[in-house]
ZADRENRO-849646 format. One record per residue (C-alpha): residue number from 1; residue in three letters; x, y, z. Coordinates in nm, 2 decimals, padded with zeros to 4 digits. Each point is the difference from the previous one (the first is absolute). Layout:
BEGIN
@n=NUM&res=ala&X=X&Y=Y&Z=Z
...
END
This chain:
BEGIN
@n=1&res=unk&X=-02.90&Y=-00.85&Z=01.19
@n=2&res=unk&X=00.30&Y=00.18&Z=-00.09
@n=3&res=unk&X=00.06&Y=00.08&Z=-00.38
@n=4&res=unk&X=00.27&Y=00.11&Z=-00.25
@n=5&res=unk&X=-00.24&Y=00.17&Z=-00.25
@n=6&res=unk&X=-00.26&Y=00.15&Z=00.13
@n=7&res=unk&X=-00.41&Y=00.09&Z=-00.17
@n=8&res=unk&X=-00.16&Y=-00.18&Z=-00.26
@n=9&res=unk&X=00.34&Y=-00.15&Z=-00.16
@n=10&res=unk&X=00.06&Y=-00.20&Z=00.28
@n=11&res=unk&X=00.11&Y=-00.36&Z=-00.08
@n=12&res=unk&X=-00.29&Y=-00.22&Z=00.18
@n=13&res=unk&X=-00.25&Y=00.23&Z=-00.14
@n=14&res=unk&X=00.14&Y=-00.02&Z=-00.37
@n=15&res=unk&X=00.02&Y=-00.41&Z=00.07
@n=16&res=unk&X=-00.36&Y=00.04&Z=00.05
@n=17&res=unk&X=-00.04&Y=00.18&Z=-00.28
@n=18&res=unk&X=00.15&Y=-00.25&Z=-00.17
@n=19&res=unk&X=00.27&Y=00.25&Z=-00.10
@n=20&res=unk&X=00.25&Y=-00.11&Z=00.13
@n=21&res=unk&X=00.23&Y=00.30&Z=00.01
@n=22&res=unk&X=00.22&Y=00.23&Z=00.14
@n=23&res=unk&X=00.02&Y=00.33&Z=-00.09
@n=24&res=unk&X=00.35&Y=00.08&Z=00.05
@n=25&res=unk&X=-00.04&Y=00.36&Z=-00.10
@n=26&res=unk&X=-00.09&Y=00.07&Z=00.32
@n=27&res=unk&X=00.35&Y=-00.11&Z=00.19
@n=28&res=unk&X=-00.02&Y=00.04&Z=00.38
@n=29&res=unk&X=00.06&Y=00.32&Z=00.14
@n=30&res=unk&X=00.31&Y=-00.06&Z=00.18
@n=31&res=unk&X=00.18&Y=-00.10&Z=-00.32
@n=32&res=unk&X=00.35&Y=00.18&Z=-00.07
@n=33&res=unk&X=00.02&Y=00.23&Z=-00.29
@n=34&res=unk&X=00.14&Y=00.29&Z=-00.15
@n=35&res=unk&X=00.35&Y=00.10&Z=00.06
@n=36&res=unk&X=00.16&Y=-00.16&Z=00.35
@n=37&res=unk&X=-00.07&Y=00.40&Z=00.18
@n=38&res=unk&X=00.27&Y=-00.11&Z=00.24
@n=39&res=unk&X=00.27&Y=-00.06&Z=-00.23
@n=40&res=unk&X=-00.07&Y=00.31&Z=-00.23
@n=41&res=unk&X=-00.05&Y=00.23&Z=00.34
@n=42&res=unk&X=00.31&Y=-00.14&Z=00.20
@n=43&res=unk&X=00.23&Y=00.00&Z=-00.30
@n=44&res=unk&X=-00.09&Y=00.29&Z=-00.20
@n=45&res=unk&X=-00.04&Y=00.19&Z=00.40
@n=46&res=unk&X=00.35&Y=-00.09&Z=00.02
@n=47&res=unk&X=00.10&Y=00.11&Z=-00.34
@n=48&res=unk&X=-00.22&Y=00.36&Z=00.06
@n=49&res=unk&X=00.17&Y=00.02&Z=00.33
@n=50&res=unk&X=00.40&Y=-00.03&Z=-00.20
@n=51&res=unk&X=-00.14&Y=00.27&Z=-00.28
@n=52&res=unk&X=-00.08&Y=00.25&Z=00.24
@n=53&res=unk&X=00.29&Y=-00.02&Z=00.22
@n=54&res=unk&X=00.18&Y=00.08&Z=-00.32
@n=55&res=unk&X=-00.23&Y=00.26&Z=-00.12
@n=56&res=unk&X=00.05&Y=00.12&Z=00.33
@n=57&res=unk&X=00.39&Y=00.02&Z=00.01
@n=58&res=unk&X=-00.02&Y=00.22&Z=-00.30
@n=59&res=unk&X=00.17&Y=-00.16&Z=-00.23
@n=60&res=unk&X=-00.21&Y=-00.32&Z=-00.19
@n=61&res=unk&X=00.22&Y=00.02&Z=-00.28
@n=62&res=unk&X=00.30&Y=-00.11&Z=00.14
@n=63&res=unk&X=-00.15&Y=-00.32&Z=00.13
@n=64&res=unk&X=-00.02&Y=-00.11&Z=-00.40
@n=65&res=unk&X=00.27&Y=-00.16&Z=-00.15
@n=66&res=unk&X=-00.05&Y=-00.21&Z=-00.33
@n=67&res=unk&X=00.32&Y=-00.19&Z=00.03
@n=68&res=unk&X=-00.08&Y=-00.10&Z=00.39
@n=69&res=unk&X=-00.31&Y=-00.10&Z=-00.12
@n=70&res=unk&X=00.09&Y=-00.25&Z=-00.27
@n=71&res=unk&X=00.26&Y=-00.17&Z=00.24
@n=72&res=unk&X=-00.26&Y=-00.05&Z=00.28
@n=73&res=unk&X=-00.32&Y=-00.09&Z=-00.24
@n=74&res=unk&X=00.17&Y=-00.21&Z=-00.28
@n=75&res=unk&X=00.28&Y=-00.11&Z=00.23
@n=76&res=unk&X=-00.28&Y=-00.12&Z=00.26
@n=77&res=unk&X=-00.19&Y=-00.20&Z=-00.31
@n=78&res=unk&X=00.31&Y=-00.14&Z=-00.18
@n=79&res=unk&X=00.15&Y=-00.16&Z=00.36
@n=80&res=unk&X=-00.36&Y=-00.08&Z=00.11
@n=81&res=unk&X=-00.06&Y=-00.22&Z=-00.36
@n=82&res=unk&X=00.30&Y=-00.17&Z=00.02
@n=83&res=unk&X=-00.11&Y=-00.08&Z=00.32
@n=84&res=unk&X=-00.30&Y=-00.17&Z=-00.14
@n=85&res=unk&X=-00.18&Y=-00.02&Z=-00.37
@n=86&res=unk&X=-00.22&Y=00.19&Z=-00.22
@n=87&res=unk&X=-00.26&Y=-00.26&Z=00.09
@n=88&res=unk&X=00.07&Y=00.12&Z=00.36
@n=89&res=unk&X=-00.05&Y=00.36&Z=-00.06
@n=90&res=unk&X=-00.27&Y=-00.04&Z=-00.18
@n=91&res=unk&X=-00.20&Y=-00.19&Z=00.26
@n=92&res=unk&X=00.11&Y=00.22&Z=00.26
@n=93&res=unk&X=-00.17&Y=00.31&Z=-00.18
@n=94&res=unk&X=-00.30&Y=-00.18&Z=-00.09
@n=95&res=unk&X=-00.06&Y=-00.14&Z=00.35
@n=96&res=unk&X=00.08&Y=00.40&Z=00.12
@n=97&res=unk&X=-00.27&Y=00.11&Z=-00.23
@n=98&res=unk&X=-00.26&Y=-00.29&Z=00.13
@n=99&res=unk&X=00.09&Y=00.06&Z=00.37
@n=100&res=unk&X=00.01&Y=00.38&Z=00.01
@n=101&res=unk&X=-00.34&Y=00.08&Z=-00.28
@n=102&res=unk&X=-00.23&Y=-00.32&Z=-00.03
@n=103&res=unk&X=-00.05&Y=-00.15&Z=00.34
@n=104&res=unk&X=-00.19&Y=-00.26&Z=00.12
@n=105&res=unk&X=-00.25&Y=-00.13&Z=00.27
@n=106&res=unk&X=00.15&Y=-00.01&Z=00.33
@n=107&res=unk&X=00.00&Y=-00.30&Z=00.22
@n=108&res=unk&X=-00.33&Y=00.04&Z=00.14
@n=109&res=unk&X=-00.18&Y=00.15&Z=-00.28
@n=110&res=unk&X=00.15&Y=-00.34&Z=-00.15
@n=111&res=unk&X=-00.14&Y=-00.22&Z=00.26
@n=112&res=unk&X=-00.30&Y=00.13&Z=00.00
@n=113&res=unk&X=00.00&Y=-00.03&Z=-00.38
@n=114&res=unk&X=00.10&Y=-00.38&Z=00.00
@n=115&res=unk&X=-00.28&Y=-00.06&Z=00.27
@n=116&res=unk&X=-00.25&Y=00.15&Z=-00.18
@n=117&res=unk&X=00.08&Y=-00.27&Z=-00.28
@n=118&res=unk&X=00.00&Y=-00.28&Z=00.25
@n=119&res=unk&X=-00.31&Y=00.06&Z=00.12
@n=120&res=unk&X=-00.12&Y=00.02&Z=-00.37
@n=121&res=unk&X=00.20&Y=-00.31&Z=-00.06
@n=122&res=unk&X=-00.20&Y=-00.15&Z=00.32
@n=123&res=unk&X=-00.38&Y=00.08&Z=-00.12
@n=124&res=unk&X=00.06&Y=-00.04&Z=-00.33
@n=125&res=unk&X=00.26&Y=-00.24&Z=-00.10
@n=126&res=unk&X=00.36&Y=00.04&Z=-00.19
@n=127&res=unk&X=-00.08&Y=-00.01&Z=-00.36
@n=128&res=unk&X=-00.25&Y=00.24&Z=00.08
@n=129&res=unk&X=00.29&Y=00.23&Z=-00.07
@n=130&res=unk&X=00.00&Y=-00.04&Z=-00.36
@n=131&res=unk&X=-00.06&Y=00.27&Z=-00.21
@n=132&res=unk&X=-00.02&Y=00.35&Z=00.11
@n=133&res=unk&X=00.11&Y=-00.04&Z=00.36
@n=134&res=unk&X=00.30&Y=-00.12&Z=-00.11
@n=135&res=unk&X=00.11&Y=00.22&Z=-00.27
@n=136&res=unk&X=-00.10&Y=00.28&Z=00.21
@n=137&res=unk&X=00.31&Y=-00.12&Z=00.15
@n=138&res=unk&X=00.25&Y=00.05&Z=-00.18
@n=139&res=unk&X=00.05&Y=00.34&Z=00.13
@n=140&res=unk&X=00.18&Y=-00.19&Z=00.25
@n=141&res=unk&X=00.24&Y=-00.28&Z=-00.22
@n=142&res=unk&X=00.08&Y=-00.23&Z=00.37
@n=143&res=unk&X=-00.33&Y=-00.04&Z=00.12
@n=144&res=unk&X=-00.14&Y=-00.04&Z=-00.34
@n=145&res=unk&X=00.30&Y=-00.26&Z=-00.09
@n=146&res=unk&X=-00.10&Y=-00.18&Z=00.35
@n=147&res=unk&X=-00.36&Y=00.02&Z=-00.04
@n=148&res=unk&X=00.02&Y=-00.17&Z=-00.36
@n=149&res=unk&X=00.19&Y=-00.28&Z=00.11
@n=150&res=unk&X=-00.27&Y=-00.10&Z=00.25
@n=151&res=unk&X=-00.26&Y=00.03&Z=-00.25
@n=152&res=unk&X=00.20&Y=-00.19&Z=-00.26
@n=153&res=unk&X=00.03&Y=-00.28&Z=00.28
@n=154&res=unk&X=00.35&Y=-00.03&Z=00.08
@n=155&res=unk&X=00.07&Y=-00.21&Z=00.27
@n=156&res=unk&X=00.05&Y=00.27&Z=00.35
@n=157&res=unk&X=00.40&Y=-00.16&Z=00.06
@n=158&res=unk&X=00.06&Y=00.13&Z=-00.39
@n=159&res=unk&X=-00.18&Y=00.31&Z=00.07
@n=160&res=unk&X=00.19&Y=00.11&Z=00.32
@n=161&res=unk&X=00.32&Y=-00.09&Z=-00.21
@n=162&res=unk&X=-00.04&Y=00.18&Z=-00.28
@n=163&res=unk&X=-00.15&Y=00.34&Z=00.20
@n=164&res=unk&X=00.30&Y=-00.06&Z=00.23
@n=165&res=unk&X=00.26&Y=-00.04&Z=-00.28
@n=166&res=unk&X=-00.22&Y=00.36&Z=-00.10
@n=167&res=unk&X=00.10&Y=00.15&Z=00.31
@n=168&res=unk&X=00.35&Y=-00.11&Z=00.02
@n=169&res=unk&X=00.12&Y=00.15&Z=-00.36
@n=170&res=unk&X=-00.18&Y=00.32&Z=00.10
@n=171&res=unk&X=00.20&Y=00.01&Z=00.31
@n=172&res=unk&X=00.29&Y=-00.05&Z=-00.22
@n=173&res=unk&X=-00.06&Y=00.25&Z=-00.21
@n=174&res=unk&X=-00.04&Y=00.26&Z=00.26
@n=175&res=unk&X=00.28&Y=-00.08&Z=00.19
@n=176&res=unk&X=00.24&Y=00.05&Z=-00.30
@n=177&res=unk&X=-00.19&Y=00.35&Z=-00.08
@n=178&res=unk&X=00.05&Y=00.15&Z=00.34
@n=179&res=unk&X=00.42&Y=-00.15&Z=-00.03
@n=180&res=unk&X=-00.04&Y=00.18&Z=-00.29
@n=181&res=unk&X=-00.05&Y=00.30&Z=00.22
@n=182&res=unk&X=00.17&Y=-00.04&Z=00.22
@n=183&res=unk&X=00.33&Y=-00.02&Z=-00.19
@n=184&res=unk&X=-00.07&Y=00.33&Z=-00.17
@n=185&res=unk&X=-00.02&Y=00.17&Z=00.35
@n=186&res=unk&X=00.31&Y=-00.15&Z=00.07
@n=187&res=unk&X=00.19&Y=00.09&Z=-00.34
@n=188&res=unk&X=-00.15&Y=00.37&Z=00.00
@n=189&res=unk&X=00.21&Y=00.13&Z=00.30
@n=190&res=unk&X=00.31&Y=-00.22&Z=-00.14
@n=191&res=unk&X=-00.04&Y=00.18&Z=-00.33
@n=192&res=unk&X=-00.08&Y=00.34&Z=00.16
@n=193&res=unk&X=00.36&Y=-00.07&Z=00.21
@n=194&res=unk&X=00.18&Y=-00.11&Z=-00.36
@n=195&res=unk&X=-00.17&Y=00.30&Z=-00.18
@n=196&res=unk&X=00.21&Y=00.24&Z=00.31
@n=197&res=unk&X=00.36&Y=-00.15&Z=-00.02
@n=198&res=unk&X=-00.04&Y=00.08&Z=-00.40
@n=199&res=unk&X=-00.09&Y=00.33&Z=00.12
@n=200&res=unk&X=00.25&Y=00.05&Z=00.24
@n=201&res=unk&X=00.30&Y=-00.15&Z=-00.21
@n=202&res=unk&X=-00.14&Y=00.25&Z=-00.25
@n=203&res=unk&X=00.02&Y=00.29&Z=00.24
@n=204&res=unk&X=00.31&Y=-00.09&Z=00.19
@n=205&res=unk&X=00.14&Y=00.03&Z=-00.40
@n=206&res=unk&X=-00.06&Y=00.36&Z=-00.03
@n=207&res=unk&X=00.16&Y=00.15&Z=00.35
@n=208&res=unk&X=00.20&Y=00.24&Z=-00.19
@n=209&res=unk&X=-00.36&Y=00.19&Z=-00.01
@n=210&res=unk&X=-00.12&Y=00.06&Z=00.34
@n=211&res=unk&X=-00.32&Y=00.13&Z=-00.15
@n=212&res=unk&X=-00.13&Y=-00.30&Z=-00.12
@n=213&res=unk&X=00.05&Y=-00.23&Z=00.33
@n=214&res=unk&X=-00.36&Y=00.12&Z=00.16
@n=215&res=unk&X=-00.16&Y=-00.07&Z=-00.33
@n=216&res=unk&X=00.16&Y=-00.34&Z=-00.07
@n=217&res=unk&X=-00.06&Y=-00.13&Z=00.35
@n=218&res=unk&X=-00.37&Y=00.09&Z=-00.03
@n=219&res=unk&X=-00.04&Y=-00.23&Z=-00.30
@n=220&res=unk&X=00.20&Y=-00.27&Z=00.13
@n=221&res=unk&X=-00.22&Y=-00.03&Z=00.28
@n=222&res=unk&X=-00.32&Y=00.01&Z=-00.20
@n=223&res=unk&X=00.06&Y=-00.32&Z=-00.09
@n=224&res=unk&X=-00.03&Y=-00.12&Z=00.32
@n=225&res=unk&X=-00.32&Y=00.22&Z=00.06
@n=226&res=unk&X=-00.17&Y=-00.20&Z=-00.29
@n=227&res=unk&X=00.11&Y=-00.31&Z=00.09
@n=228&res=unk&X=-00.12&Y=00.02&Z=00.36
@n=229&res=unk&X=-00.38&Y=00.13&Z=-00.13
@n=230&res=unk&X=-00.03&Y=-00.26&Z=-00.24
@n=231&res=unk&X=00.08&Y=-00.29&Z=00.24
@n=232&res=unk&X=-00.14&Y=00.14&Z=00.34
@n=233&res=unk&X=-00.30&Y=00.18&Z=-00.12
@n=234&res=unk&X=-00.13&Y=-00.21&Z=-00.31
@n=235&res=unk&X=00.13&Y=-00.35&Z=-00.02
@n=236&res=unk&X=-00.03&Y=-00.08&Z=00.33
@n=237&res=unk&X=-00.33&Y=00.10&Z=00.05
@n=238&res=unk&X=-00.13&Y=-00.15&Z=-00.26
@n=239&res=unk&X=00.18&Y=-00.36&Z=00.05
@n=240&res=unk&X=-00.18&Y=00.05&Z=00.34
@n=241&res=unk&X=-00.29&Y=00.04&Z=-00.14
@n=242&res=unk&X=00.04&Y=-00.26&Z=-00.26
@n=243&res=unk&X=00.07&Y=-00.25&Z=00.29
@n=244&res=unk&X=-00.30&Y=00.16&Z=00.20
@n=245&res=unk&X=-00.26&Y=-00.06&Z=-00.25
@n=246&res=unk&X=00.12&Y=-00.33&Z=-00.12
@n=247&res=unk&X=00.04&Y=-00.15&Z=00.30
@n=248&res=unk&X=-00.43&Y=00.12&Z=-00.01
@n=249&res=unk&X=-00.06&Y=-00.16&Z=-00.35
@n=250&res=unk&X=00.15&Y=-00.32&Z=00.16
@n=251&res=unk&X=-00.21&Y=-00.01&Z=00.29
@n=252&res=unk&X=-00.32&Y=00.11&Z=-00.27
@n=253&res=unk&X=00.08&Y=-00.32&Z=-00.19
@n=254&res=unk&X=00.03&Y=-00.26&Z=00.30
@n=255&res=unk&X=-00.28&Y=00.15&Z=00.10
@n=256&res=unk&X=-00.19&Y=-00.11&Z=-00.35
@n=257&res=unk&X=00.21&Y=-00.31&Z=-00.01
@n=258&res=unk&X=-00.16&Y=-00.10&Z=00.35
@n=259&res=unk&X=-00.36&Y=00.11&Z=-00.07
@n=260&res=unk&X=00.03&Y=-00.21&Z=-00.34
@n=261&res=unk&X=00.10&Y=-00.30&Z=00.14
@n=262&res=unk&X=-00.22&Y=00.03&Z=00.26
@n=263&res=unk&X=-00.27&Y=-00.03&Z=-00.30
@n=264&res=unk&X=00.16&Y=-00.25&Z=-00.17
@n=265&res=unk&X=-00.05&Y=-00.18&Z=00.32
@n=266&res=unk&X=-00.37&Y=00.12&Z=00.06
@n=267&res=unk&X=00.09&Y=00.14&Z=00.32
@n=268&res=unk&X=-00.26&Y=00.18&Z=00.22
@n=269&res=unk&X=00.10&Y=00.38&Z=-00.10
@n=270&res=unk&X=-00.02&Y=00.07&Z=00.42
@n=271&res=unk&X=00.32&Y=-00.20&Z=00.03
@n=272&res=unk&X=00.17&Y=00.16&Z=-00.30
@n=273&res=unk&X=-00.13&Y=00.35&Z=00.20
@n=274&res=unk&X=00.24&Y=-00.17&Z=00.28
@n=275&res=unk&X=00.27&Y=-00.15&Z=-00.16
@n=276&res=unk&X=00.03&Y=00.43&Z=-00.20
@n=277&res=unk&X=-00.01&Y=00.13&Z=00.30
@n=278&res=unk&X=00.26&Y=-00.14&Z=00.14
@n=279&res=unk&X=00.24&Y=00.12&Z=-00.30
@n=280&res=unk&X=-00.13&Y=00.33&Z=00.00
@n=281&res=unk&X=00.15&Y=00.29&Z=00.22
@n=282&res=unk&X=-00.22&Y=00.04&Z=00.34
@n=283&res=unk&X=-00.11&Y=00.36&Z=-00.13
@n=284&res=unk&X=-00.15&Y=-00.16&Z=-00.33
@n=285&res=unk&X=-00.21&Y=-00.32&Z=00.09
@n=286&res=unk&X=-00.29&Y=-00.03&Z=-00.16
@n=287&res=unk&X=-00.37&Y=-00.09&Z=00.18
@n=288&res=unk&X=-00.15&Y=-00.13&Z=-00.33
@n=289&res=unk&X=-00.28&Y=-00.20&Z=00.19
@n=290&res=unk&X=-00.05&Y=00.25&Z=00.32
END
């Protein structure tokens, strides 16, 4: 039979221990971790690529501007808060730090996770997850949230609602984060555009000196240079990504939300193995009992 953990720390050989625990330092191996590689490699790739084109032209220097820089950066943030709220921002960077450095199980590593429980939940019984199992948990705040409402006998209609009302506000949540996103790569080009009429009313001031046209033009269209890498080559990317892996975390946590209910309802774990894979994406089913 299929397992999550494998060796000695197993869960049916700890329930016949009379342990009754999961060791949860020893996560599956396909759990995400680290830094997304992706996102660090496709934008900073992208970045590298922009840097040595201008190292390459000669003349790196005159691609700075502090000026251009303030309009784009600040202007970008001001239009983007009054777009939304501190609260907004704030969520927004600390769902960016969760989704891009801390990770999670993927779907199947989840399913098999949740069956592994199941059939514990099978042999052994429900409040069998008192204790350590459960705190060993909390790693994971949904499925231990799910799991204790089962042991705490909550009727399964109440369950499903409350894990459900779970899912919903993270949904919520995400989808204002990546609008959050998404209007900063919209305002950066529009701020990048404002930032080179200022330069060019500026420059079309000073025609009596021929000499300072080239230079003027150059830094008006800087503007426009900034605003066009910071909405095509980092916040769209990462609301991408931020839609990418949320839409996983959601499919993670219907996955838990039907292998707790299928508990609840003392369910053989073979027909939760079923009813996952036929959530989960043809390339990750799981064989749990093959």
């Amino acid at each position: 039979m299929g397992r999550l953990w494998g060796g000695p720390s197993s869960l049916d050989t700890q329930a016949d221990d009379g342990m009754a625990d999961v060791n949860e330092s020893d996560p599956p191996r396909n759990v995400r971790g680290g830094p997304d590689v992706a996102t660090v490699l496709g934008i900073g790739g992208a970045l590298a690529l922009i840097v040595i084109a201008l190292v390459l032209g000669g003349s790196p220097a005159a691609f700075v501007d502090l000026p251009s820089l303030l309009i784009v950066v600040l202007g970008t943030l001001a239009v983007t808060l009054a777009s939304f709220t501190l609260k907004d921002i704030g969520v927004t960077a600390r769902m960016l730090v969760e989704t891009l450095f801390k990770g999670g199980l993927p779907p199947r590593a989840a399913a098999l996770k949740i069956l592994s429980l199941a059939d514990f939940a099978r042999k052994h019984g429900v409040l069998r997850f008192q204790g350590s199992i459960l705190a060993g948990l909390k790693s994971d705040p949904f499925l231990y949230k799910a799991l204790a409402l089962v042991v705490d006998g909550l009727p399964e209609p109440d369950v499903e609602a409350i894990l459900a009302q779970d899912i919903h506000a993270t949904q919520q949540r995400l989808s204002r984060a990546t609008s959050v996103l998404r209007r900063a790569a919209e305002v950066a080009p529009a701020m990048g555009l404002i930032g080179t009429l200022i330069g060019l009313v500026q420059m079309l001031g000073h025609l009596d000196t021929p000499a300072s046209i080239g230079p003027g033009m150059a830094v008006a269209l800087l503007t426009t240079f900034y605003g066009a890498v910071m909405g095509n080559v980092v916040f769209l990317p990462l609301a991408g990504k931020l839609e990418r892996n949320g839409a996983e975390e959601t499919l993670v946590r219907r996955i838990y939300m039907v292998g707790v209910l299928s508990v609840a309802r003392k369910e053989n774990p073979r027909r939760l193995e079923m009813l996952l894979n036929s959530a989960l994406p043809p390339a990750q089913r799981v064989d749990y009992y093959g």
